[in-house]
C-alpha positions in Angstrom: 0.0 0.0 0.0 1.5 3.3 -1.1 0.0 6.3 1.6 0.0 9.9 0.2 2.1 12.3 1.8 -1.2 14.1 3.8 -2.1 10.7 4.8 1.5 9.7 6.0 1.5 12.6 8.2 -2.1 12.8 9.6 -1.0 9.1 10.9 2.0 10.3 12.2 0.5 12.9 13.8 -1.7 10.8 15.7 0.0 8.1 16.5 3.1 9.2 16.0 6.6 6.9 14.5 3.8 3.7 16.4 1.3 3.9 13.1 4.6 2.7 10.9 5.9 -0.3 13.1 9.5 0.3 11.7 11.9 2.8 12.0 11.7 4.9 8.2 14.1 4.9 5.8 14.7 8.2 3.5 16.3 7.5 0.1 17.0 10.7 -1.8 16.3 10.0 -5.6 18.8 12.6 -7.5 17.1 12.3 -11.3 12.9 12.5 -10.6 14.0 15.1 -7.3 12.0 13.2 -4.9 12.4 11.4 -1.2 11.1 8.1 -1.0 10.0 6.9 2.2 10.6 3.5 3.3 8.5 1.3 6.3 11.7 -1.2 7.4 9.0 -3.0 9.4 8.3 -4.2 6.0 10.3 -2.6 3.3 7.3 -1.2 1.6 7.6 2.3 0.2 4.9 4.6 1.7 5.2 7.4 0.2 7.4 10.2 -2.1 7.7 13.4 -1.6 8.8 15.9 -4.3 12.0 17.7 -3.2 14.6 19.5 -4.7 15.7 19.9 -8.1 18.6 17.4 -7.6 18.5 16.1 -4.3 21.9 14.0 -3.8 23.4 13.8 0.1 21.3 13.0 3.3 21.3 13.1 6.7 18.2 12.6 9.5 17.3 13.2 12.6 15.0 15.1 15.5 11.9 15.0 13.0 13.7 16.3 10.3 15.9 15.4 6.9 18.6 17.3 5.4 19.5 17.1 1.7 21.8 18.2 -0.4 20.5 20.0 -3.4 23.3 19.6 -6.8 21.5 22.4 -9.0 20.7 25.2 -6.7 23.2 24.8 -4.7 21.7 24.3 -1.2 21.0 22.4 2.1 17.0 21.3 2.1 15.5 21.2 5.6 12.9 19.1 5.2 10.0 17.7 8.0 10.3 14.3 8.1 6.9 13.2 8.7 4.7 15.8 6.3 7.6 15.9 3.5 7.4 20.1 3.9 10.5 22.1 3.0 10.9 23.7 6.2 14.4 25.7 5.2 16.5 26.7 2.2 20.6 27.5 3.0 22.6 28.4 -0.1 26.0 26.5 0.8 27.9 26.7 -2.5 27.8 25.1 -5.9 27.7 21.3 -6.5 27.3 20.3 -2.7 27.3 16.3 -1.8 27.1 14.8 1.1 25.6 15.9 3.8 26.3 14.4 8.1 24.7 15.2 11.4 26.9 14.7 14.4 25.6 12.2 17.2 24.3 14.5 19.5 22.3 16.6 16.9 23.5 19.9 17.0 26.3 20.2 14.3 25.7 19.6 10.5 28.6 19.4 7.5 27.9 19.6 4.1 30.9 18.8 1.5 30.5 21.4 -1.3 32.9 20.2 -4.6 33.1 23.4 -6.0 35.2 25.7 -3.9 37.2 22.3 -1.9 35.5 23.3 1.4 33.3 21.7 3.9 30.6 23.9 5.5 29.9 23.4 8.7 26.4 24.3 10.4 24.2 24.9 13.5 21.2 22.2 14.1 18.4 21.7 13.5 18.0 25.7 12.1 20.7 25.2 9.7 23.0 28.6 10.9 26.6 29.1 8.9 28.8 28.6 11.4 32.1 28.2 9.2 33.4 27.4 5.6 36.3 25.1 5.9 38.4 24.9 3.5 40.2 21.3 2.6 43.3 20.1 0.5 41.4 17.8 -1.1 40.0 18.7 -4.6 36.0 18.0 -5.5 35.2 17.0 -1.4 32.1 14.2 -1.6 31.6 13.0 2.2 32.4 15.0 5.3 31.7 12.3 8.2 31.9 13.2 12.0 33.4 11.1 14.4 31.6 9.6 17.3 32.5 12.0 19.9 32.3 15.0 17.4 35.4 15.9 17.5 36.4 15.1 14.0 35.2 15.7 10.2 36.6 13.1 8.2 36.6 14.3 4.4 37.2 12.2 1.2 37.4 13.8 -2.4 37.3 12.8 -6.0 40.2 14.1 -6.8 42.5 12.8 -3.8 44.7 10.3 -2.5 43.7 11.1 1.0 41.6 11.8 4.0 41.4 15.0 5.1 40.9 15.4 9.2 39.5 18.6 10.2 39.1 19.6 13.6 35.9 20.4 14.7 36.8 23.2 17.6 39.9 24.2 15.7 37.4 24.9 12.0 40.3 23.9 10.3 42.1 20.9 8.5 44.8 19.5 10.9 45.8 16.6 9.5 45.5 14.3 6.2 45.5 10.2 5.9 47.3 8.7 2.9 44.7 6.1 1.3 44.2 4.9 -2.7 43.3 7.2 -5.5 39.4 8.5 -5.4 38.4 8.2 -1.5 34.8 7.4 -1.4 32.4 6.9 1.4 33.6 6.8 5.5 32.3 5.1 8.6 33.9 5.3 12.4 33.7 2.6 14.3 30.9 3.4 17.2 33.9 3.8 20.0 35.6 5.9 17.2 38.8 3.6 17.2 38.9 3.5 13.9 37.2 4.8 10.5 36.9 3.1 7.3 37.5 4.5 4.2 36.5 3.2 0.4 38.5 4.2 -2.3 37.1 3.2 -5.8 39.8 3.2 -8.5 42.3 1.6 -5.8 39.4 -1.1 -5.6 40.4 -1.1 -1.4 38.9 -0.3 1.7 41.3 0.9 4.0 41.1 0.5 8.1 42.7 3.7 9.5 43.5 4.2 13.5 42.2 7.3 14.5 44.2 8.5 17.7 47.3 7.5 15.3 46.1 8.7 11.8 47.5 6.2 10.2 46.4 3.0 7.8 46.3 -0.2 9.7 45.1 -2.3 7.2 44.3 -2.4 3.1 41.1 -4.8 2.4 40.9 -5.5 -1.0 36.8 -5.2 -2.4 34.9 -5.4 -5.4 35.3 -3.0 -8.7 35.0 0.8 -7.6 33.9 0.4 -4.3 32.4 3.3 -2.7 29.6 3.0 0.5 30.3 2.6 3.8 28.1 1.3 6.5 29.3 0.1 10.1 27.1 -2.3 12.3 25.7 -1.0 15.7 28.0 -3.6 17.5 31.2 -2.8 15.6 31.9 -5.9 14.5 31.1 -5.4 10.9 31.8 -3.2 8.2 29.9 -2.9 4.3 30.9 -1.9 1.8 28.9 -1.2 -1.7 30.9 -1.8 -5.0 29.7 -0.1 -8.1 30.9 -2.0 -10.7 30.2 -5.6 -9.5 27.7 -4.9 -8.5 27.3 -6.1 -4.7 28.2 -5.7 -1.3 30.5 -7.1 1.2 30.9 -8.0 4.8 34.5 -7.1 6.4 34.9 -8.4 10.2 36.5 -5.9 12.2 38.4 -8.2 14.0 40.5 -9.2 11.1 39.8 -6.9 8.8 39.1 -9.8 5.9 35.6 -9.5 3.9 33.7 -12.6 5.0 30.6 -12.4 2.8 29.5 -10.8 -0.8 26.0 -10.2 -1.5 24.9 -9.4 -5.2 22.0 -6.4 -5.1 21.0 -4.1 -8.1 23.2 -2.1 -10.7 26.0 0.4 -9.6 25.1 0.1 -5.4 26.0 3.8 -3.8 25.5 4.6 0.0 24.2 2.6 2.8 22.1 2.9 6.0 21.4 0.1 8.7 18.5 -0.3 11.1 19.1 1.4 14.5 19.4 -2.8 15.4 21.2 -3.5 12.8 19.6 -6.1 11.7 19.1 -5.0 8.2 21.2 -3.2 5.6 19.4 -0.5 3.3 21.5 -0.1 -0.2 20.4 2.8 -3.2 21.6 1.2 -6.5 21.9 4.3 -8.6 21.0 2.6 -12.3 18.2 0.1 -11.2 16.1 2.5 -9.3 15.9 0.7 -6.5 17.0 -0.2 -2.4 18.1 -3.2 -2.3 17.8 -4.5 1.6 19.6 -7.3 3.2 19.7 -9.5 6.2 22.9 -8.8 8.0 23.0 -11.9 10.1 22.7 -14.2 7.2 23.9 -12.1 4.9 21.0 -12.5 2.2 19.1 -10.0 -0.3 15.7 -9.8 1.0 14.2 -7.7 -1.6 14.5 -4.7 -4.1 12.6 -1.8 -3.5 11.5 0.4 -6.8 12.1 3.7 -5.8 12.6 7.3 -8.0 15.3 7.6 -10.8 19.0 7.3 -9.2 18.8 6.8 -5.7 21.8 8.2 -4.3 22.0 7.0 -0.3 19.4 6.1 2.4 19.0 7.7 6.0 17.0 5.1 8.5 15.6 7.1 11.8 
């Protein structure tokens, strides 16, 4: 059953996130500029709301998604229940992704354009500070755990680039392969992982050190990462393949390769962590699998390239 976006939020309204019995998952869908809406309790899309002109990165939570918007240049503030644009900030041209640190009250957009990452108040989306990064065409800016860090990857780089949070400025850089992609921490922020797609790695990288730890070869052009609730697992999407992989933490070895739909992007798990929610760019749809035994349970048709999923 597919609920249109008045009736989505009358219910939520009511009986608030209790009338879906899952947590929601948000997929951005660049092409038709739209946000599909996900039920996990049974991966059935509910509902889509227009949005955007070219909605790319996201980001969720107290109520609300934040978007990246490719053509106008902008962060989208957007209620998560009625599908209402609630604010428009002009960040700079070309912006991607787009992170919320843990305890809700800092937001950072990568913006390709002028090689900065803008960093923001939450949820009213205040410029707090443009900060400016080595690397060239900046895609992800990821906090850590504690908040302490921005961890940026760029097209055009052979690095990370470590910002400090306090500090607004880039202290530090992490050798890693050509074309960092997509970053997850660890949830005791030990470590982050770090996708680079034309070295066809993922690479483990201590954070109190800043330095690699480990090279994990994946598929072709990997690019997503996702980290399990329990730390214990780490995902990774692979464009080209196309599929995913499992890597245990403990050994930093991929243990498990699911196929899912054509050119797989970025990720998001269930608050549990029991399922994993991949946007596969060219087939239109999420593909969702079961992380325990590591199995496709279905393929959700969403809008025209999906570009990531949020789950809150």
């Amino acid at each position: 059953m597919k609920l249109r976006p008045c009736l989505l939020a009358a219910l939520l309204a009511v009986f608030g996130t209790a009338a879906l019995a899952g947590p929601l998952a948000y997929v951005p869908n660049e092409k038709s500029a739209t946000l599909s809406v996900i039920d996990t309790a049974n991966d059935q899309r509910v509902s889509d709301f227009p949005v955007g002109e070219r909605p790319r990165g996201i980001a969720s939570g107290g109520g609300r998604v934040y978007l990246t918007d490719g053509k106008t240049g902008s962060l989208l503030i957007v209620d998560g229940a009625s599908g209402q644009l609630q604010k428009t900030v002009r960040v700079g041209d070309s912006p991607e992704g787009v992170s919320l640190s843990a305890d809700g009250k800092w937001l950072a957009v990568a913006v390709e354009d002028d090689n900065s990452v803008v960093l923001l108040s939450a949820p009213q989306g205040s410029l707090v500070a443009r900060i400016k990064v080595q690397g060239k065409n900046p895609e992800h800016a990821v906090f850590s755990p504690d908040g302490r860090w921005l961890y940026v990857s760029a097209e055009e780089a052979e690095q990370v680039d470590v910002i400090d949070v306090k500090k607004r400025r880039q202290v530090a850089n992490v050798p890693v392969g050509k074309r960092p992609r997509g970053i997850g921490f660890l949830p005791d922020g030990s470590r982050a992982y770090v996708a680079s797609e034309m070295a066809g790695k993922v690479y483990a990288i201590d954070v109190k050190a800043r330095s690699v730890i480990a090279e994990i070869t994946a598929g072709q052009y990997p690019n997503g990462i996702a980290v399990h609730p329990d730390g214990q697992r780490v995902y990774v999407s692979n464009g080209r393949d196309p599929s995913v992989m499992a890597i245990d933490v403990a050994t930093n070895t991929v243990v498990g390769t699911v196929e899912v739909g054509k050119r797989p992007w970025n990720m998001a798990l269930t608050p549990d962590g029991a399922k994993l929610y991949v946007a596969n760019g060219r087939s239109g749809t999420v593909s969702v699998i079961d992380t325990v035994s590591f199995t496709k349970l279905a393929d959700i048709e969403v809008g025209e390239l999906p570009w990531g999923v949020s789950i809150r």
